[in-house]
GUDOZA-105910 format. One record per residue: y, z, x of N, C-alpha, C, O, CB in turn; residue in three letters; chain. Coordinates in pm, 1 decimal. Glycine has a CB too. Example, Ala and Ser with C-alpha at 12.3 -4.5 7.8 and 13.67 -1.06 7.14 Angstrom:
<lumses>
LUMSE        n.y        n.z        n.x       ca.y       ca.z       ca.x        c.y        c.z        c.x        o.y        o.z        o.x       cb.y       cb.z       cb.x     r   c
LUMSE     -569.0      780.0     1319.0     -450.0      780.0     1230.0     -330.0      780.0     1320.0     -331.9      846.5     1423.6     -447.3      904.6     1130.8   ALA   A
LUMSE     -225.0      708.0     1285.0     -106.0      714.0     1367.0        3.0      787.0     1290.0      113.8      803.9     1340.9      -59.8      572.5     1408.4   SER   A
</lumses>
This chain:
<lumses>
LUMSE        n.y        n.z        n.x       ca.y       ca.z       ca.x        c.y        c.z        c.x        o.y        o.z        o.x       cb.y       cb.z       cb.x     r   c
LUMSE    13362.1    11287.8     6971.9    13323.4    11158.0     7026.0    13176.6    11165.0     7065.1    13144.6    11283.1     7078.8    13412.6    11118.0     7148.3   UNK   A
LUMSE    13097.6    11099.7     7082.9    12975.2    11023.7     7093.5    12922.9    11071.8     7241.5    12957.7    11019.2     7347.2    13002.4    10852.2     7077.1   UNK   A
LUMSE    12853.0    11157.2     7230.9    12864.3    11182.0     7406.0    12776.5    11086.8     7513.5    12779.1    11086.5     7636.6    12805.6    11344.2     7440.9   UNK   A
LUMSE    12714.3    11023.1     7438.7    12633.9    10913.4     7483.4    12745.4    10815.7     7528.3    12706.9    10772.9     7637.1    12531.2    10853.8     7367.4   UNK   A
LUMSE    12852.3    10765.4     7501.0    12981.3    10700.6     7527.2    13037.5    10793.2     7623.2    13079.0    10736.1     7724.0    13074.7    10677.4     7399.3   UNK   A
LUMSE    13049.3    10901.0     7622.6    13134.9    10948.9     7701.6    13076.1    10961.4     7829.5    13153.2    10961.0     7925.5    13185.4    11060.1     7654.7   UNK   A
LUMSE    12937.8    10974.1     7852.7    12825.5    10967.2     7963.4    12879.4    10843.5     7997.1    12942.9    10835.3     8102.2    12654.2    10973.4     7925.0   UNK   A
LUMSE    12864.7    10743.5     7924.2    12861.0    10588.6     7981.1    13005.6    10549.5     8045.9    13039.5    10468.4     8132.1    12826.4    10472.6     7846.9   UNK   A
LUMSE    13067.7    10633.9     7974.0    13253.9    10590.6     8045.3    13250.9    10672.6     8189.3    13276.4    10607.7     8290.8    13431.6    10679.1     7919.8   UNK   A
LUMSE    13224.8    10793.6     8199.1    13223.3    10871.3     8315.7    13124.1    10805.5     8402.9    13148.1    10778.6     8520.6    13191.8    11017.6     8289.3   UNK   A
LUMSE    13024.3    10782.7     8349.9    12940.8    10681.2     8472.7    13014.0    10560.2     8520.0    13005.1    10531.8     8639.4    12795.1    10613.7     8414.9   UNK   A
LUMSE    13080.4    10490.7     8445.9    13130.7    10354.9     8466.2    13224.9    10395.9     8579.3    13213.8    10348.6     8692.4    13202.7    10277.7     8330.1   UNK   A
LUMSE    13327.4    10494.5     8541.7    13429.0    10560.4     8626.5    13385.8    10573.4     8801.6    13434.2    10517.0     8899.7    13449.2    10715.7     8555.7   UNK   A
LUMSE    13269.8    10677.3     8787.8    13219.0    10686.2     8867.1    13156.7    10545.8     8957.6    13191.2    10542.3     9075.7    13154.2    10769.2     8818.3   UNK   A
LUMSE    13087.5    10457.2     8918.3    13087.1    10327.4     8950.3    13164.8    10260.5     9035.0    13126.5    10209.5     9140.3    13096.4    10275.3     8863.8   UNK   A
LUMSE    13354.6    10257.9     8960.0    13437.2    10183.0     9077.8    13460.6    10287.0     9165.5    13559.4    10277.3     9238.3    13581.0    10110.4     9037.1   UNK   A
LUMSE    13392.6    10380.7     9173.0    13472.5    10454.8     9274.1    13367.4    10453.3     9399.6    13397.8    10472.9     9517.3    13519.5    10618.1     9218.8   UNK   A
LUMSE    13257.9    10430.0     9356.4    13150.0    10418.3     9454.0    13205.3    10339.5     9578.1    13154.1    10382.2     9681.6    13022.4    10344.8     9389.0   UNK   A
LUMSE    13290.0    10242.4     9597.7    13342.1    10155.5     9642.3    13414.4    10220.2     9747.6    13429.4    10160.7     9854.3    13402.8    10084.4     9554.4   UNK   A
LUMSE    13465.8    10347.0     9728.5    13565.1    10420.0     9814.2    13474.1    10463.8     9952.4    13362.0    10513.2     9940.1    13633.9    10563.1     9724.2   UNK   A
LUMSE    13520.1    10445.8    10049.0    13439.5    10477.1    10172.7    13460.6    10607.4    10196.9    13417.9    10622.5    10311.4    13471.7    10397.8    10294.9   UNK   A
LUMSE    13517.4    10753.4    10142.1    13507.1    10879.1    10148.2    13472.3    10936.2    10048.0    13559.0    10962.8     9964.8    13595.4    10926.8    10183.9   UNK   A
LUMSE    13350.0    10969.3    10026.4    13274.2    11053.3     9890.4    13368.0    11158.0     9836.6    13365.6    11190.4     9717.8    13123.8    11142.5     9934.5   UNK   A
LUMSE    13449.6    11210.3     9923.4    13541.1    11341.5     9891.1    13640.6    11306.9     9792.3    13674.1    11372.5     9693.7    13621.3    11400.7    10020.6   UNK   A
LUMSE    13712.9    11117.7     9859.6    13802.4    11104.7     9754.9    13757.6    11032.5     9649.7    13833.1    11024.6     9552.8    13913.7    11054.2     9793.4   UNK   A
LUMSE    13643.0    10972.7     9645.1    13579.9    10928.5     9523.6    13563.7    11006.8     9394.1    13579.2    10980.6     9274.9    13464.0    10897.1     9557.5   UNK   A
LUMSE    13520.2    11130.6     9476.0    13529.8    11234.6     9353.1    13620.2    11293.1     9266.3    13601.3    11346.5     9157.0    13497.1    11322.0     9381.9   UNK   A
LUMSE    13773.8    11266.3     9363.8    13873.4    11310.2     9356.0    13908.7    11211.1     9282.0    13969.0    11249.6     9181.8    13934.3    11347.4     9458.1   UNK   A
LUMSE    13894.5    11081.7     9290.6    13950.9    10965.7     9213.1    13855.1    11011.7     9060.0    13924.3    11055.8     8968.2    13910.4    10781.3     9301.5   UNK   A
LUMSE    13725.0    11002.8     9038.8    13685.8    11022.4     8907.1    13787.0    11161.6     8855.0    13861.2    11145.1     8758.2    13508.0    11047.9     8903.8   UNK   A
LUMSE    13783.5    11274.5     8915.1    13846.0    11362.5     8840.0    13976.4    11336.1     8785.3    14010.2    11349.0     8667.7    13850.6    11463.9     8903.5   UNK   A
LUMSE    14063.9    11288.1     8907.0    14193.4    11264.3     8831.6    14227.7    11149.7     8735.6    14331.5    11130.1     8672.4    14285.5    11255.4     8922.6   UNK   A
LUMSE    14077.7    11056.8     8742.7    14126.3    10964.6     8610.4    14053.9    11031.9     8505.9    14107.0    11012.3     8396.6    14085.1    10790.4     8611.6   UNK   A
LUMSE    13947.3    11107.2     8500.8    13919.0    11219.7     8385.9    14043.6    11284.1     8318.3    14104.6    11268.2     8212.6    13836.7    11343.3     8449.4   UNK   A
LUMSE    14054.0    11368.8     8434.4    14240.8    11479.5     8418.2    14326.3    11358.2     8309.2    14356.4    11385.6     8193.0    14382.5    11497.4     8655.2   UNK   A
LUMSE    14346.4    11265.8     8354.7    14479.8    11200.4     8319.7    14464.4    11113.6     8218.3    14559.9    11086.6     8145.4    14542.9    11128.2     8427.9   UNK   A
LUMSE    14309.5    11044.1     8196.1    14303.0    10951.4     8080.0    14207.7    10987.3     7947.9    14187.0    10925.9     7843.3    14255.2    10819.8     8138.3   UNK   A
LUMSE    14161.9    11107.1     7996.9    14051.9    11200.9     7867.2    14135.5    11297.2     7806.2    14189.9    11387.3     7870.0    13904.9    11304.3     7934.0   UNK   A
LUMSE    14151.3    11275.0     7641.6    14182.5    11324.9     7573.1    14107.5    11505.0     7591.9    13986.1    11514.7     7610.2    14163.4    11229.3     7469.5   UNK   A
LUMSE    14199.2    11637.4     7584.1    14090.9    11744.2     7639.1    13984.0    11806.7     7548.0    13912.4    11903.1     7575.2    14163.9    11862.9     7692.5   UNK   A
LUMSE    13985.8    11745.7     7452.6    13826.4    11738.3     7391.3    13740.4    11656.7     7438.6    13622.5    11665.5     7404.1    13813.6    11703.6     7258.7   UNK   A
LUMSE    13789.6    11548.0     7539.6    13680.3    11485.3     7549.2    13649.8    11538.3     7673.1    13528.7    11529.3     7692.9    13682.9    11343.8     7532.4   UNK   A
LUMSE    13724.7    11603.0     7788.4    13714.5    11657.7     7893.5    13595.5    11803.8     7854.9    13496.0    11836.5     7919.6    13874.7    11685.0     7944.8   UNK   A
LUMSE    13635.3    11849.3     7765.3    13545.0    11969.7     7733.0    13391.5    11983.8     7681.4    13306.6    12072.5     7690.2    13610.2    12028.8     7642.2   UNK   A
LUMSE    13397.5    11818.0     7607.1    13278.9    11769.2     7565.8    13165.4    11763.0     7696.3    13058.4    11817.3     7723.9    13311.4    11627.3     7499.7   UNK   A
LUMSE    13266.4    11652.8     7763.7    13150.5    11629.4     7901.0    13162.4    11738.5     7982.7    13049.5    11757.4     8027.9    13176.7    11492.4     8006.9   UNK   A
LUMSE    13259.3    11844.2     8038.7    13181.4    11966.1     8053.3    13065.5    12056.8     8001.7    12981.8    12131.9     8051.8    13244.2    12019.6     8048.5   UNK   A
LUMSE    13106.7    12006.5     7857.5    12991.2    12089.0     7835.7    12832.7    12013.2     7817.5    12740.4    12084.6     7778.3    13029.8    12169.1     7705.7   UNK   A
LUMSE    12817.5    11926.6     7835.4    12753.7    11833.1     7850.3    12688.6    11876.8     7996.4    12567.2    11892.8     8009.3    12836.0    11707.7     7831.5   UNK   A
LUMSE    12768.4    11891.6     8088.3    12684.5    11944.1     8233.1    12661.6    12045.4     8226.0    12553.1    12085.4     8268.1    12736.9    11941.9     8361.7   UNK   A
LUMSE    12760.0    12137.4     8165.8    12631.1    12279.0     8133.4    12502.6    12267.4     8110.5    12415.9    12334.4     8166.5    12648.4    12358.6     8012.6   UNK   A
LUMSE    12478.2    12153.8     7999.6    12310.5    12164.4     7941.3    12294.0    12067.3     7997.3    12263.0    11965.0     7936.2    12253.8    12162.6     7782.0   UNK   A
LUMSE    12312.2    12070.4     8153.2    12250.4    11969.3     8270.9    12276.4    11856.1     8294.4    12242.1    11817.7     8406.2    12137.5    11946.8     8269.0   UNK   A
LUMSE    12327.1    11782.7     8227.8    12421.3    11672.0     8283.4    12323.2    11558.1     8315.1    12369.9    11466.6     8382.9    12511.4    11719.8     8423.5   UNK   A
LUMSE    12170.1    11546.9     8269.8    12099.5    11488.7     8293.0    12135.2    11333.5     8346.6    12076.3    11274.5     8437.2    12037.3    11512.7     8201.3   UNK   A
LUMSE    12218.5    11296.3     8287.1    12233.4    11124.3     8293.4    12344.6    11111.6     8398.9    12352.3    11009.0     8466.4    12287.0    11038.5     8129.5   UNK   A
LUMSE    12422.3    11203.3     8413.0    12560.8    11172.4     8513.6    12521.4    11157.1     8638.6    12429.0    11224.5     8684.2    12674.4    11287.1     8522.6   UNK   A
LUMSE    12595.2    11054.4     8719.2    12560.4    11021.6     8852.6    12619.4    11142.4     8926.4    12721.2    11205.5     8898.1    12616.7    10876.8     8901.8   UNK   A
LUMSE    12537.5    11159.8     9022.1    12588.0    11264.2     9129.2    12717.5    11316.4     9170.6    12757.1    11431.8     9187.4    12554.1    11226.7     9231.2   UNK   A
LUMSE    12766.4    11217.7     9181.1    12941.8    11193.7     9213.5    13015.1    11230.5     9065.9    13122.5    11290.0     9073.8    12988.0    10995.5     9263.9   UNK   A
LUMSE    12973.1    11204.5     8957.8    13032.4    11213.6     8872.4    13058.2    11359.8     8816.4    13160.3    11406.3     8765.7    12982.4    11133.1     8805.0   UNK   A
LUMSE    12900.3    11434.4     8847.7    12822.9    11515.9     8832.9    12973.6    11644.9     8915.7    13042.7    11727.3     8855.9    12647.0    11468.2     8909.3   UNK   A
LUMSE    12973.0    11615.8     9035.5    13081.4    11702.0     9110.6    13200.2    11691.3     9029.6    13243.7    11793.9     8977.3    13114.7    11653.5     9263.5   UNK   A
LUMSE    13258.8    11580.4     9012.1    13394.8    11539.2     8983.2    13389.5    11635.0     8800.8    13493.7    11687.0     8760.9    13415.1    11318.5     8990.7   UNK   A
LUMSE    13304.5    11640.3     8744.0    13313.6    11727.2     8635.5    13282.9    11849.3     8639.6    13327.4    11921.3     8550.2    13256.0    11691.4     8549.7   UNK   A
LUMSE    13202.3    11904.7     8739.7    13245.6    12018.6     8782.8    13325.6    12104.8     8837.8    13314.7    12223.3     8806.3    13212.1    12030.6     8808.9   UNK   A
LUMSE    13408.4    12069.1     8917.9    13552.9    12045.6     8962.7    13652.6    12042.8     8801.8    13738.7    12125.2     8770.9    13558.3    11872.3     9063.8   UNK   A
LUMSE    13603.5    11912.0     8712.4    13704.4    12017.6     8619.4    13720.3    12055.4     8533.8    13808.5    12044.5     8448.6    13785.4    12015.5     8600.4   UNK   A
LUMSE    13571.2    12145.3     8551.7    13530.6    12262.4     8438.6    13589.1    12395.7     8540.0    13627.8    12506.6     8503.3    13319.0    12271.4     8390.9   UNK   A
LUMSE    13580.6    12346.1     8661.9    13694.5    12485.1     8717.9    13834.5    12505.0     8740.0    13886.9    12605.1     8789.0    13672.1    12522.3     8837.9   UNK   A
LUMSE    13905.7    12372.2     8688.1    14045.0    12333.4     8689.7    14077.1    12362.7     8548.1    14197.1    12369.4     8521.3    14075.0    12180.1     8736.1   UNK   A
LUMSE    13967.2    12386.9     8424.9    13977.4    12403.1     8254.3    13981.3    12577.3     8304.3    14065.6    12656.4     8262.0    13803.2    12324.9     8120.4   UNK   A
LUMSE    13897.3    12604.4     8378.8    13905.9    12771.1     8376.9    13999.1    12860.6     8408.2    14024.7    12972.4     8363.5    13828.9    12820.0     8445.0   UNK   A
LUMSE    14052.1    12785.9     8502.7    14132.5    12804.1     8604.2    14288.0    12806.4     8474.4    14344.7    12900.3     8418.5    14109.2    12660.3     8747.5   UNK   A
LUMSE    14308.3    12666.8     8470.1    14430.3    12648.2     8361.6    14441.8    12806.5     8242.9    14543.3    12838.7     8181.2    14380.3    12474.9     8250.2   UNK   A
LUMSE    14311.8    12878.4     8240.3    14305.5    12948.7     8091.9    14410.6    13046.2     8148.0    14454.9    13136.7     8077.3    14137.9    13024.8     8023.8   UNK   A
</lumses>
C-alpha cells in the first residue's frame, strides 16, 4: 500500500482522537484502532515508516506506532 495513504489514514486517526481529554488514552485509542482495523502489512509498513523517522506522523500518532512496533516484537 501507498505509504503516503497510510501516513494520511494514521494522521486522520490520530485527528479524532485529539478530541479525547487524556493524551494516554488517545494514544491508546489510535493503537487499538491500528491493532484492529490494519491489515499486518499495513501495520508493519507504518512501523517501518517510523523507523526512517516518521517524518509526517503527528506526535500522538508517532507514540501510538511505537507502542506497536513493541506489541509486533513482543507477539514474535
Amino acid at each position: 500500500m501507498n505509504i503516503d495513504y497510510l501516513v494520511e489514514m494514521a494522521n486522520d486517526i490520530g485527528n479524532y482522537f485529539t478530541s479525547e481529554p487524556q493524551r494516554e488514552e488517545a494514544i491508546n485509542g489510535i493503537l487499538n484502532h491500528i491493532q484492529r482495523f490494519w491489515e499486518d502489512r499495513m501495520q508493519k509498513q507504518i512501523v517501518d515508516y517510523l523507523d526512517e523517522g516518521g517524518e509526517e506522523l503527528s506526535p500522538m500518532v508517532k507514540e501510538a506506532v511505537s507502542r506497536l512496533k513493541n506489541s509486533l516484537v513482543e507477539a514474535k
